[in-house]
N, C-alpha and C positions, 0 to 999 in steps of 0.2 A: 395439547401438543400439536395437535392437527392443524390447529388456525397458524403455527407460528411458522409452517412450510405451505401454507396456502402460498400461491408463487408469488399474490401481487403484495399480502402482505407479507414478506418475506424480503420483495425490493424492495418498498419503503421502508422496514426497518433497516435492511442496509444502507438506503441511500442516508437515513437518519442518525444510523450510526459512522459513517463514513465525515456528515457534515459537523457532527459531534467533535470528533476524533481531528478535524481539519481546526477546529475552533479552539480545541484547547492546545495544538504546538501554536496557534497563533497567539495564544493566549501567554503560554511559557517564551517563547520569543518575545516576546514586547514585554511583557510584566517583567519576568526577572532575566531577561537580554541575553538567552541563549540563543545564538545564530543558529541555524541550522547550516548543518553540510553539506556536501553536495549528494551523497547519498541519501540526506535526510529528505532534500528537497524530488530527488526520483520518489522516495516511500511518498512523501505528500502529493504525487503524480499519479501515481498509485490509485491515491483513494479516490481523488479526482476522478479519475477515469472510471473506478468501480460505483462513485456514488451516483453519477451520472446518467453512468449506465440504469442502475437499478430503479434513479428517480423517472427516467424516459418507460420504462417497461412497468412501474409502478401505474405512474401512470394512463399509459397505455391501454394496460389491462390484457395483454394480450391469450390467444388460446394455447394450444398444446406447442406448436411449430415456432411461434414470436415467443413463448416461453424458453423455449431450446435454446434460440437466436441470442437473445437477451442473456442467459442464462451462459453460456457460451464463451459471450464477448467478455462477461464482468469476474467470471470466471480465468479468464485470461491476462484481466487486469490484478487480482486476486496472486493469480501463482505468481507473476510479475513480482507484485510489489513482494511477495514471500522469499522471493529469490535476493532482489534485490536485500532486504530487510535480513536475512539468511549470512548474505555476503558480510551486512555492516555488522552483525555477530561475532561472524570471524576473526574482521579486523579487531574488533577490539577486545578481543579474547587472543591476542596475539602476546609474547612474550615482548616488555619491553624492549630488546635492542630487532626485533625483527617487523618492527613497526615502520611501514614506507615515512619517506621525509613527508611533509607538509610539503602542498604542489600552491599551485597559483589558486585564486578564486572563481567560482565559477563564473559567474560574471565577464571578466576579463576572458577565461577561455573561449565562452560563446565569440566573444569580442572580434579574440583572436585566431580562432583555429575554425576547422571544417568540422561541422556538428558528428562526425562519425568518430571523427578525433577525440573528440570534447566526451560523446558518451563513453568512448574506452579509455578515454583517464578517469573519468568519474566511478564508473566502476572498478577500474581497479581499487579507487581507494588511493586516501591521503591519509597523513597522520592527525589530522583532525577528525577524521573518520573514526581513528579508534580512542580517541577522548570520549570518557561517560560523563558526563554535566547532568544526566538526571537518572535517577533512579526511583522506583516507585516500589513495594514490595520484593524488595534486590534482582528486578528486572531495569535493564534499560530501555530506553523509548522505543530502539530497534525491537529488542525485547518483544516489548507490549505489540506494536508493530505487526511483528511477525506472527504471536499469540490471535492478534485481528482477523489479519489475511486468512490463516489456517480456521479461522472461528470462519469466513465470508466460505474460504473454499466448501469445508465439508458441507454448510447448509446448503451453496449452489448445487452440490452434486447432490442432496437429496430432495431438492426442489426439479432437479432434469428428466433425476429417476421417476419420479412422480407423472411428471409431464412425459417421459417415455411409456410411461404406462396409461396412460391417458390416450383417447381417440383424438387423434389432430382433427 
């Protein structure tokens, strides 16, 4: 159990399961032609951001204070994407008539509007938002998702604690 919070293997397994996790909505997208959302696409921004993070400090290798740093940032991409993933929950655990209309594409919004715009429509959430198109063990993707993020936070926070107790 010890090697699995060692810090550097710890980001690569994240960065591993983050590239994991990107490969198979690419995979569900294209094979059987579930679009993703626009919230699907912040959660896929998400892991981006978290796998990245984790691949750069993997490796890096870094000591007690780059482990902090690292640990920090991916950490913050982590509750991000939880929140977001949190939010697409809601929606779709909304009672049919209280479910927002379907909005424009994201696409088109980037196209059209000021990115500050564009990210508080998207969060708030379209009616395609709260469409389920897949389910896996009567979780949905957000679901799994969210299960991910919360699986990335707790091991970050006891890969910090570690490295707080550690001599920088």
């Amino acid at each position: 159990m010890n090697l699995i919070f060692q810090a550097r293997t710890w980001f690569f397994l994240v960065a591993l399961a983050c590239a994991c996790l990107l490969a198979y909505g690419l995979y569900i997208q294209h094979t059987d032609f579930v679009d993703p959302c626009p919230l699907c696409v912040f959660q896929r921004l998400a892991f981006i951001w978290i796998g990245s993070v984790s691949l750069l400090a993997g490796i890096h290798n870094p000591g007690a204070t780059g482990i902090r740093v690292y640990g920090s940032i991916a950490l913050l991409g982590a509750i991000t994407g939880a929140s977001v993933a949190g939010r697409h929950l809601w929606l779709q655990n909304l009672p049919p008539d209280q479910v927002p209309e379907c909005g424009m594409g994201l696409n088109y919004m980037l196209e059209t509007m000021p990115f500050t715009q564009v990210l508080s429509e998207v969060l708030y959430g379209s009616g395609e938002c709260a469409e389920v198109a897949w389910t896996f063990l009567g979780l949905s993707m957000p679901g799994w998702t969210f299960v991910w993020y919360s699986a990335f936070t707790v091991g970050t926070i006891v890969v910090l604690i570690k490295a707080n107790n550690a001599k920088a």
